[in-house]
Residue frames relative to the residue before (quaternion, step in Angstrom):
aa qw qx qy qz dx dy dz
X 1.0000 0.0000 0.0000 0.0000 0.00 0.00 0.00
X 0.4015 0.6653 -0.4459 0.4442 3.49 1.44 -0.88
X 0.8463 0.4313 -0.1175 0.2898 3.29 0.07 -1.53
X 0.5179 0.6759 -0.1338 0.5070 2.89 1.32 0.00
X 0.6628 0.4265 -0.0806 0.6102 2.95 1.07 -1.18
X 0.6017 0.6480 -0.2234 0.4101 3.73 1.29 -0.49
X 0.6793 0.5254 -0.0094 0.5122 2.85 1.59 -1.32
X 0.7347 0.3521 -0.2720 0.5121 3.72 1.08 -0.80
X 0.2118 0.5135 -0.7154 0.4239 3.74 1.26 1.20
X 0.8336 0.4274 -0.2811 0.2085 3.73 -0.51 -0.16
X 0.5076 0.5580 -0.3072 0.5802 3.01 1.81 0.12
X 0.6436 -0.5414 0.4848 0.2402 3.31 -1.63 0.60
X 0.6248 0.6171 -0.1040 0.4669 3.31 1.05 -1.01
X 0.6850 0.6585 -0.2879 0.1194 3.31 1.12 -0.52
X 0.4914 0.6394 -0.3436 0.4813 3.67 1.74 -0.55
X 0.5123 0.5807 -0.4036 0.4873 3.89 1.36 -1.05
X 0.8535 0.3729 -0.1897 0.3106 3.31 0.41 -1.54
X 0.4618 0.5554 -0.4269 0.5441 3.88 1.20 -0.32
X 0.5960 0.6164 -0.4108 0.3099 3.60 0.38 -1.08
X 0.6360 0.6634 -0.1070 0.3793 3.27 1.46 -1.98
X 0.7490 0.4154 -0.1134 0.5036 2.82 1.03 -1.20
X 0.4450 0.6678 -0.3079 0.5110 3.51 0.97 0.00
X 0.8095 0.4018 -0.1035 0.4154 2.89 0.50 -1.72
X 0.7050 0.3437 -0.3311 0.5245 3.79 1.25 -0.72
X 0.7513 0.4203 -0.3658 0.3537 3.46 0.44 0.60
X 0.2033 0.8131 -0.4223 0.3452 3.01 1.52 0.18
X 0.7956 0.2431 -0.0811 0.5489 3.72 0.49 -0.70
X 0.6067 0.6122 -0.2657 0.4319 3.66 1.38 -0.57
X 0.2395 -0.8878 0.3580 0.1620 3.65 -0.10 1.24
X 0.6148 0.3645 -0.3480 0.6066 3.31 1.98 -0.92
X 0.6082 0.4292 -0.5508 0.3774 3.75 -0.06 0.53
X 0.2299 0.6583 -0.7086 0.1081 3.97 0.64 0.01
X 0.7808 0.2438 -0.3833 0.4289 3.85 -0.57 -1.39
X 0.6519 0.3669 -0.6055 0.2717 3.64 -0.15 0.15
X 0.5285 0.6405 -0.3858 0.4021 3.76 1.49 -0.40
X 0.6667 0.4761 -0.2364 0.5225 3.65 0.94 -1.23
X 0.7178 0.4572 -0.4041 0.3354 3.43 0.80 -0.42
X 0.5256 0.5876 -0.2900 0.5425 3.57 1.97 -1.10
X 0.7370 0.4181 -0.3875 0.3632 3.48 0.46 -0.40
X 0.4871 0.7689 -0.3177 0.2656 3.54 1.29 -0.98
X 0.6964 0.5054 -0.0753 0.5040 2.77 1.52 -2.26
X 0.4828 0.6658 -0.2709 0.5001 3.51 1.05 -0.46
X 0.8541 0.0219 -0.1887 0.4842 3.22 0.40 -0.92
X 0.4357 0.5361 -0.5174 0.5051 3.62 0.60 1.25
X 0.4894 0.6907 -0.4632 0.2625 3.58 0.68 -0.95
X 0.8604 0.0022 0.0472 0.5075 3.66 -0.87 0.53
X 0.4899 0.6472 -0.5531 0.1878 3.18 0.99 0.54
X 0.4499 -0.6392 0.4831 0.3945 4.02 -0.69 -0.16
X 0.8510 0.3589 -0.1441 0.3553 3.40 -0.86 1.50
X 0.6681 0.2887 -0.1548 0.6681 3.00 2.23 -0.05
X 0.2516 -0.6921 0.5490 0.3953 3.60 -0.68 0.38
X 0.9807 -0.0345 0.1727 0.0848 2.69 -1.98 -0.89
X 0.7800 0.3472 0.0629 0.5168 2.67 1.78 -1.18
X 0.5453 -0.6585 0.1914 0.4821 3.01 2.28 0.09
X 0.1702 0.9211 -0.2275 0.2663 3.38 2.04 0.06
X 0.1895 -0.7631 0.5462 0.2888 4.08 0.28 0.16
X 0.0450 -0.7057 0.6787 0.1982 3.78 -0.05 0.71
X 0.5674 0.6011 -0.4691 0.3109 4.08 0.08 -0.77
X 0.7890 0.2424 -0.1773 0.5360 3.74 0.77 -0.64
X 0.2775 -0.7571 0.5497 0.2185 3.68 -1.09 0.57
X 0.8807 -0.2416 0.1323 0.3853 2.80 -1.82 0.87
X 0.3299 -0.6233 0.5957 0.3844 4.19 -0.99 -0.13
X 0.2405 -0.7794 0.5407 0.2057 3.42 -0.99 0.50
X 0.5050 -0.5739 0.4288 0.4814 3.64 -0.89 0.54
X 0.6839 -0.4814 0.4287 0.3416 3.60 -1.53 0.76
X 0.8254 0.3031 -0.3283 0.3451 3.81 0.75 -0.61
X 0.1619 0.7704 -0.4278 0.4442 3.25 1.81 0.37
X 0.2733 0.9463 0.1481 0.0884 2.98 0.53 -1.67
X 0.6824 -0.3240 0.2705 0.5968 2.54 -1.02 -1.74
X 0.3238 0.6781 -0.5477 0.3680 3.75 0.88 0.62
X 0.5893 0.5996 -0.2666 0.4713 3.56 1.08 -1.72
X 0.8410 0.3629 -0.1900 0.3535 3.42 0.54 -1.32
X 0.2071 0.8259 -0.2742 0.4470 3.24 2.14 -0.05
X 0.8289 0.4411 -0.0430 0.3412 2.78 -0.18 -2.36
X 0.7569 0.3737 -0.2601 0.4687 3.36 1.12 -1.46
X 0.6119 0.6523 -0.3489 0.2799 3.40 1.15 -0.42
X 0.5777 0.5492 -0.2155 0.5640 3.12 2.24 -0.62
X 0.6028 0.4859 -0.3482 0.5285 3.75 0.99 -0.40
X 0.5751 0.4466 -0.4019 0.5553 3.82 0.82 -0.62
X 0.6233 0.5573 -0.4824 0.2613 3.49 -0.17 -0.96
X 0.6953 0.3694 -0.3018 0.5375 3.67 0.61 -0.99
X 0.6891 0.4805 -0.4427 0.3136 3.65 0.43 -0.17
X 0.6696 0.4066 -0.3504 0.5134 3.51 1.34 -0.67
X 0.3130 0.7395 -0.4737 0.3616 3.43 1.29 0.35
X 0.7435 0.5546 0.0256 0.3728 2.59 0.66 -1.75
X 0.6217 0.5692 -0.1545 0.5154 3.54 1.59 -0.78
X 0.6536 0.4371 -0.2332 0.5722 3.41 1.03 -1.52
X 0.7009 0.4437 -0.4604 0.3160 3.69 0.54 -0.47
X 0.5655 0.4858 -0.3837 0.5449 3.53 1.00 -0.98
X 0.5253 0.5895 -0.5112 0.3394 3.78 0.23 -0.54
X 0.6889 0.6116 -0.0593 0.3844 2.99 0.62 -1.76
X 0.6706 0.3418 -0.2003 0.6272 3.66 0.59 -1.30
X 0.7128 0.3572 -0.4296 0.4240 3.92 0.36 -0.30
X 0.5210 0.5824 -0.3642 0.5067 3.93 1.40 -0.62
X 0.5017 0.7340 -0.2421 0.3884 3.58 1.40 -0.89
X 0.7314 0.5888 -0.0219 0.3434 2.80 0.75 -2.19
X 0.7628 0.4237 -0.1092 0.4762 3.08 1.36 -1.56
X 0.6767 0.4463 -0.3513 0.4685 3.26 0.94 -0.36
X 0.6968 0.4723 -0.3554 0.4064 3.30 1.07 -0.03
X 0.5105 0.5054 -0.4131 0.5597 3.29 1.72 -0.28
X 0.5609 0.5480 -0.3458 0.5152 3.98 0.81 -0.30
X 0.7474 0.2844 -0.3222 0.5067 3.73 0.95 -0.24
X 0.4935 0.7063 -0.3307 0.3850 3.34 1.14 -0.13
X 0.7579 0.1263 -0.0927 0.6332 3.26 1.05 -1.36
X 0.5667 0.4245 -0.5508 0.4419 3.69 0.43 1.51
X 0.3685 0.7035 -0.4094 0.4492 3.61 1.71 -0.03
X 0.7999 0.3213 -0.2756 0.4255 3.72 0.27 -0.95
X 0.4855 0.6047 -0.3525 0.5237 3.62 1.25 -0.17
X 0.7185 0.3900 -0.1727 0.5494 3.80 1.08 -1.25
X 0.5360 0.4801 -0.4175 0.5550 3.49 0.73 -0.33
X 0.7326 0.4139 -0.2985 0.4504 3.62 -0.22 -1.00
X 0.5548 0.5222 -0.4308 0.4836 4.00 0.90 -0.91
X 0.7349 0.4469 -0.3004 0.4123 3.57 0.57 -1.34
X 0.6208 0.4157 -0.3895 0.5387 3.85 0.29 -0.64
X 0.6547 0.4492 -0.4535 0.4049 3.66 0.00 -0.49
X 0.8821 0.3220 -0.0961 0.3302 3.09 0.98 -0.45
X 0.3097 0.6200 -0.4066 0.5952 2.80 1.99 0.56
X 0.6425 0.6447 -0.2640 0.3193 3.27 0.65 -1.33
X 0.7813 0.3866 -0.2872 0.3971 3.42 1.02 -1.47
X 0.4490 0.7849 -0.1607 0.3956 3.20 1.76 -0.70
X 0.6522 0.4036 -0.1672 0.6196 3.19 1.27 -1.43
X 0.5028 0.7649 -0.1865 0.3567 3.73 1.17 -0.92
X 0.6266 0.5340 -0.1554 0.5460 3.02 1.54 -1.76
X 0.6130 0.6507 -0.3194 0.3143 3.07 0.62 -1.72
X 0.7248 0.3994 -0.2434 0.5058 3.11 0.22 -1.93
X 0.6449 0.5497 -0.3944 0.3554 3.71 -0.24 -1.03
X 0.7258 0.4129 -0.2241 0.5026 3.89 1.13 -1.24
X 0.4976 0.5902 -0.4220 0.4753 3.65 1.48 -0.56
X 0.6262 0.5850 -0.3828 0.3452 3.70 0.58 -1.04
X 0.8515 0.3653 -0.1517 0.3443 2.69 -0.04 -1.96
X 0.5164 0.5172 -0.4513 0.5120 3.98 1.47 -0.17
X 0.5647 0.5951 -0.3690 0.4369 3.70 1.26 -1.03
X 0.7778 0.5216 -0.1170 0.3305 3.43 0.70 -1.40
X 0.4657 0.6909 -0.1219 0.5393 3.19 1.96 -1.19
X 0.8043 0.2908 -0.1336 0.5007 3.50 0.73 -1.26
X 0.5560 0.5648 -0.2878 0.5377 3.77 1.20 -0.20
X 0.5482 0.6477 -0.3208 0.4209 3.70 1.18 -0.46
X 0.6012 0.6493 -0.0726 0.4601 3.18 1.74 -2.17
């Protein structure tokens, strides 16, 4: 009867007939698994996303955990050279900027220094005199 029942997924007729079958075992104790099986199909029938047999087509199969993590392995090893590859350009553009940031504080620091070389040198001369002048007096 199992088999049977297997077979009238493909028939038009078949929701009429589960029903049937439901119904004459209802009270029938050695027919439970044909009952559990008439209902099963029953409540898959026409459903969206399962076949015939009540089956989840929408989701695949489970994979074993080391399946997995091999997959995730593999991709973790193929990324690696790409964020390689990311952190360096990071870097050489962080690079870039901090040298364009020293570039256009250079002419600001240059000028800070001469101004101040200048008074420095300024001093100098000003202390050369008066030691120049100091000793010419003598």
């Amino acid at each position: 009867m199992l088999k049977i029942l297997s077979g009238l997924t493909r028939s038009r007729k078949v929701g009429h007939v589960l029903k049937f079958i439901v119904g004459i075992t209802e009270d029938r104790t050695d027919a439970s698994d044909l009952r559990k099986v008439a209902k099963r199909r029953l409540g898959f029938l026409n459903k969206d996303g399962f076949d015939r047999f009540g089956n989840n087509k929408l989701f695949a199969p489970l994979s074993k955990w080391s399946a997995i993590k091999r997959e995730v392995e593999a991709i973790r090893v193929n990324a690696q050279s790409y964020e390689d590859a990311y952190n360096d350009v990071k870097m050489s553009l962080e690079r870039q900027d901090d040298l364009k940031e020293v570039l256009r504080a250079l002419p600001v620091a240059a000028s800070i220094q001469v101004r101040a070389r200048k008074k420095t040198d300024s001093k100098r001369l000003e202390q050369y005199h008066l030691s120049r002048s100091d000793f010419m007096s003598m």
